[in-house]
VOGU-3710 file (C-alpha; in Angstrom, 3 decimals, decimal comma):
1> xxxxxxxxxx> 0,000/0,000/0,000  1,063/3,568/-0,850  2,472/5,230/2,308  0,665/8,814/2,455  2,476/11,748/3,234  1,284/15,208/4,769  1,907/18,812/2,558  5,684/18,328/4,430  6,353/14,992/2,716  5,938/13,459/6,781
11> xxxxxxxxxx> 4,683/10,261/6,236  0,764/9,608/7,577  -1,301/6,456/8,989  -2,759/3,977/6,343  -5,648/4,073/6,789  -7,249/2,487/10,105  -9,481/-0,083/11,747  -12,386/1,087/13,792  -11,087/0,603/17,312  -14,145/-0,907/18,323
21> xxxxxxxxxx> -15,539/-3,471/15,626  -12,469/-3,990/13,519  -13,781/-3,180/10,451  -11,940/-1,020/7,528  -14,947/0,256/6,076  -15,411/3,731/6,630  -17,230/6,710/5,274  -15,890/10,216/5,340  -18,210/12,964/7,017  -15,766/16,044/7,554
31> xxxxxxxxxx> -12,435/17,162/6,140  -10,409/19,166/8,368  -7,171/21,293/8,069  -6,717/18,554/5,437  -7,285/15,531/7,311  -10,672/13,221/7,127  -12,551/12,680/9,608  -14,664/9,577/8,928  -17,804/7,335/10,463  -17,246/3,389/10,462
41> xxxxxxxxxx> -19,884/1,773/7,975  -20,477/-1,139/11,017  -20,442/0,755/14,281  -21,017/4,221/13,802  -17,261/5,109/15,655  -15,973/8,277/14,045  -12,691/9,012/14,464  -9,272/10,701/12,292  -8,725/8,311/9,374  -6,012/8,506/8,353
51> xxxxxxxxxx> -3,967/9,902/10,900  -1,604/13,249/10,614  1,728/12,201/11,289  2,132/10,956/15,095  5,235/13,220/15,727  2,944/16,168/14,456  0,424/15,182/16,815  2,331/14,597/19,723  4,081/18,028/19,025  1,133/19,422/20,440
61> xxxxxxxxxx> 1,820/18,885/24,177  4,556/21,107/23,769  6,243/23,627/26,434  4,354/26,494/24,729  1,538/24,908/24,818  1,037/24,281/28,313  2,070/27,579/29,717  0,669/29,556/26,750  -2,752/27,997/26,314  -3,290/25,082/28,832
71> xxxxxxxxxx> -2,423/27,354/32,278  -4,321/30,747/31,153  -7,434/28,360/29,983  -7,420/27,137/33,644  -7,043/30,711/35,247  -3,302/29,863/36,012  -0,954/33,144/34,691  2,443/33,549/35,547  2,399/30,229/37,754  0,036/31,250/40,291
81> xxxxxxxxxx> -2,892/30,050/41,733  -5,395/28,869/44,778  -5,760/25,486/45,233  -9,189/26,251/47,313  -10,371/27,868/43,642  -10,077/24,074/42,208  -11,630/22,488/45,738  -14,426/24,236/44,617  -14,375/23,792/40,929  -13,805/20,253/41,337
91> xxxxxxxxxx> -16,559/19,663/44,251  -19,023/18,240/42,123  -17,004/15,552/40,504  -15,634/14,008/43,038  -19,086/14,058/44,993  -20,569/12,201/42,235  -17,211/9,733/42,517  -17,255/9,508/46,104  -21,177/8,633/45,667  -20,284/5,713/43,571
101> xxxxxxxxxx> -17,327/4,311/45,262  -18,672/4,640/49,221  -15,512/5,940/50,525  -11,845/7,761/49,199  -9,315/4,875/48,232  -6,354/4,598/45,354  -7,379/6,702/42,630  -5,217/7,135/39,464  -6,093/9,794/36,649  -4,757/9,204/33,357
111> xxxxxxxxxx> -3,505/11,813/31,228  -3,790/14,428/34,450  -2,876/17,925/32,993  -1,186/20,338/35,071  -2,784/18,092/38,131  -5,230/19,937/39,464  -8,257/17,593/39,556  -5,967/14,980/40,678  -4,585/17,724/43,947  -8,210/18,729/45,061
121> xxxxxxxxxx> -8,933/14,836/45,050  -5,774/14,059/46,920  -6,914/17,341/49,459  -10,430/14,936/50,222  -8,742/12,448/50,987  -7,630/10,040/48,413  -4,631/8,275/47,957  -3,664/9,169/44,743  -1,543/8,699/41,487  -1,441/10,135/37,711
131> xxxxxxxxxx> 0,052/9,623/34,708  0,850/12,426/31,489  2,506/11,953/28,481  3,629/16,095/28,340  6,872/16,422/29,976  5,900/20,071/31,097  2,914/18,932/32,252  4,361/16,408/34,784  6,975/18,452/36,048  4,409/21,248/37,111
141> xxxxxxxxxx> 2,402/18,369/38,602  5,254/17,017/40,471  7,033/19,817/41,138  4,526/22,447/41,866  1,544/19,954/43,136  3,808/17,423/44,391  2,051/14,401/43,138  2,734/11,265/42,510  2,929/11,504/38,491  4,563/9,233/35,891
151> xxxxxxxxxx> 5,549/10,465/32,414  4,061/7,752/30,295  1,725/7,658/27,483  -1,487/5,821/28,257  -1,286/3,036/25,672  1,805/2,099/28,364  -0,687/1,545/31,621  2,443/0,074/33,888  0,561/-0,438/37,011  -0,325/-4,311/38,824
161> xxxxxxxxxx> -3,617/-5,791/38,379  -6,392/-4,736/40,979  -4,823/-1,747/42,276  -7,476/0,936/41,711  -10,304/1,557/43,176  -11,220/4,567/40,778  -9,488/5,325/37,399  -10,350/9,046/36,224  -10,513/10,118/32,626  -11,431/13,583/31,703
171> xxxxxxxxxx> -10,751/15,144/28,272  -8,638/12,226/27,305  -9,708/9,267/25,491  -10,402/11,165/22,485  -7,003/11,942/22,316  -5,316/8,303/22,512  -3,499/6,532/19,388  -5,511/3,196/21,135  -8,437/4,466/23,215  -9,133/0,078/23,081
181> xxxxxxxxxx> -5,872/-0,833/24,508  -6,485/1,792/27,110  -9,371/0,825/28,508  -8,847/-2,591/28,688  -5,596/-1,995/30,607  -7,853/0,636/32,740  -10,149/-2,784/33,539  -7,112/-4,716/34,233  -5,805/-2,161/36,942  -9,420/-1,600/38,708
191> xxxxxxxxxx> -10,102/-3,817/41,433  -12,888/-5,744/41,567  -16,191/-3,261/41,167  -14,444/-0,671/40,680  -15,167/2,269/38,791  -13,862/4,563/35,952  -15,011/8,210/35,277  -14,928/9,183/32,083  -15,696/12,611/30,089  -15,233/13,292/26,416
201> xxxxxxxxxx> -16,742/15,728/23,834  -20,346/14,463/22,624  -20,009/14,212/18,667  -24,156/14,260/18,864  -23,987/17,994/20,968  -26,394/20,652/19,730  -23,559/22,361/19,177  -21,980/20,794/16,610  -25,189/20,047/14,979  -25,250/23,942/15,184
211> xxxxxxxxxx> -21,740/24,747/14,599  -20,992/21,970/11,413  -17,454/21,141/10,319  -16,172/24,321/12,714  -17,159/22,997/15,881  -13,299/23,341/17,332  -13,980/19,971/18,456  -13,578/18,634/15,128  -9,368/18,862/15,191  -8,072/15,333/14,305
221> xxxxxxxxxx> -4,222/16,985/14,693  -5,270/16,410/18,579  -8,712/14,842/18,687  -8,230/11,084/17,182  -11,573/10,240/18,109  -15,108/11,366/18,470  -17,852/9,513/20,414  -21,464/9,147/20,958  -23,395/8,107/24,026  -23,904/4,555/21,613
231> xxxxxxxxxx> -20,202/4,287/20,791  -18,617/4,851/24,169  -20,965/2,702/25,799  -19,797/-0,083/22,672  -16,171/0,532/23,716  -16,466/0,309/27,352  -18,426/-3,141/26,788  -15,806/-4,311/24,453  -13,414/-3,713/26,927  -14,754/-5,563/29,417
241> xxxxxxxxxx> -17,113/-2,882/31,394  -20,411/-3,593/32,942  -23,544/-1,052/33,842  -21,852/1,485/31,957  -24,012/4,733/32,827  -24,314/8,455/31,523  -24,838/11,732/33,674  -26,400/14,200/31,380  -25,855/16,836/33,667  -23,424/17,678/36,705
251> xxxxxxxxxx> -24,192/20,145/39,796  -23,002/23,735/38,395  -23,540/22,413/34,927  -24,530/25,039/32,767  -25,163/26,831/29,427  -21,039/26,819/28,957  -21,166/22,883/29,207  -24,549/22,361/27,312  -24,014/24,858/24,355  -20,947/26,575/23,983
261> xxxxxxxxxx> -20,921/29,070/20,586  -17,653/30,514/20,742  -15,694/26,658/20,721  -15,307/27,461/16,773  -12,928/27,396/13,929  -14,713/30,270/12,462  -15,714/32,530/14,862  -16,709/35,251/12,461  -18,439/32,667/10,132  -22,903/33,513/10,422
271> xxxxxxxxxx> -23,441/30,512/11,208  -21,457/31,097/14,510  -23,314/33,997/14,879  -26,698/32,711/14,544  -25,820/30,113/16,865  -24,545/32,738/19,387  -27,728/34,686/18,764  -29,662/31,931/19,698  -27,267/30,707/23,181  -27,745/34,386/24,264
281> xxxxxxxxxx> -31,658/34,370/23,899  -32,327/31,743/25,237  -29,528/29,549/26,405  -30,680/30,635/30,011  -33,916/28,694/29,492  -33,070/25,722/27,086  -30,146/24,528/28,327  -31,516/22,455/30,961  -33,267/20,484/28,490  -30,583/20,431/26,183
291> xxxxxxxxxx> -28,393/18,481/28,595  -30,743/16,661/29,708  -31,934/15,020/26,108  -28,082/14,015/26,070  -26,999/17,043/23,532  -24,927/18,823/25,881  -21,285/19,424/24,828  -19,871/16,449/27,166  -20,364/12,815/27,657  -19,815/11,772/31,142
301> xxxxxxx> -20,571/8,424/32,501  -19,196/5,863/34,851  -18,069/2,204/33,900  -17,902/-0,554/36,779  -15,237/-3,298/36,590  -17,479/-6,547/37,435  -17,056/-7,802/40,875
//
């Protein structure tokens, strides 16, 4: 087969099997910065196919990145800020983890950021440990946060069998070169019942139904894949999970997580501002509904490892 190249020559994926049925049958929906975005004829899974080149991807988690982009998007300028301000942003989730697990216990978080979720998690009480492919990203964790944080990509899961009690994913798997291989290696480090947390842009959001081809969303140079309430659920089941279940909505949820206007490519395009038009009428009173008939901008839902 004809190795294809990107407009530098760098070499890009053949194209791929659908992660969750195997199958090499795809159809393309979207074409982005020059890369196709496509739907799997058998499953539905849409995902990048085929693939910018992997060092182009992974140049994304880059030093610039993090403290030009990453840190400012979190409130963090200059290196500063309030762990209490991340307590409270974070209160929610781990209310709705703590609900499901009983009582704090090991929790790892895989692909963790700057750390932040994982430090207001280990400030309630859990014994905890992370994992993040960007060097940057780990050194702030461990050497501002000082967690417990291994520099490994996620397709790499080193831990022993049954050590978890919680696994955290937020923002991630749509990132991962095997979200598969993940997940079953998540399975294989949960103990017995227990539980994975997992959020991930909703490809079947209002927004992007508003929004088309730029909903920012759509950005297979970091986004590999793109999931529906049906096709995570298919992945977690093919991995091995059990009573997989989905949280439309999240205490403090609002219109920012149900129908975002300005998370575009184009932000000038009309139909961005139609859309915006529309969020600023009446966002306020929709929204509610909007997450709740699963269109908000995030999936989140919780996976148990059988007992």
């Amino acid at each position: 087969m004809t190795r294809l190249q990107d407009a530098s020559g760098e070499p890009i994926s053949s194209p791929l099997t659908c992660a969750i049925c195997g199958s090499a049958e795809t159809k393309p929906i979207f074409e982005k910065f020059g890369f196709p975005i496509a739907r799997c004829r058998k499953c539905g899974l849409v995902y990048a196919n085929p693939r910018m080149p992997t060092a182009a991807i992974l140049a994304r988690y880059s030093s610039g990145y993090f403290w030009n982009e990453y840190l400012p998007a979190y409130g963090v300028r200059d290196g500063a800020f309030d762990l209490k301000h991340f307590d409270h942003r974070y209160q929610s989730m781990l209310a709705l983890i703590l609900a499901q697990a009983g009582a704090p216990g090991r929790m790892l978080e895989i692909g963790i950021g700057a750390g932040f979720f994982l430090k207001a998690a280990q400030r309630a009480g859990w014994q905890v440990q992370g994992i993040e492919i960007s060097d940057e990203a780990a050194s702030f964790a461990h050497g501002r946060l000082g967690l417990d944080v291994v520099k490994m990509p996620a397709e790499q899961l080193g831990f022993a069998s049954d050590r978890f009690d919680v696994v955290v994913m937020l923002e991630v798997v749509e990132h991962l070169f095997e979200p598969r291989r993940v997940l079953e290696d998540v399975y294989r480090v949960l103990r017995p019942g227990g539980i994975l947390i997992l959020s991930t842009p909703n490809f079947d959001a209002l927004s992007r139904f508003a929004l088309g081809s730029s909903w920012a969303v759509l950005s297979p140079g970091e986004h590999l894949y793109y999931f529906t309430r049906r096709t995570l659920r298919a992945i977690l089941h093919s991995a091995g999970f059990q009573g997989v279940q989905f949280h439309h909505s999240l205490a403090g949820w609002g219109v920012f997580e149900a129908m975002y206007p300005n998370h575009t490519h184009a932000p000038t395009a009309l139909r961005t501002w139609l859309y915006q038009s529309f969020v600023d009428s009446f966002g306020l009173f929709v929204y509610p509904r909007v997450l709740a008939s699963g269109l908000g901008d995030t999936l989140l839902c919780i996976a148990r490892k059988q007992s």
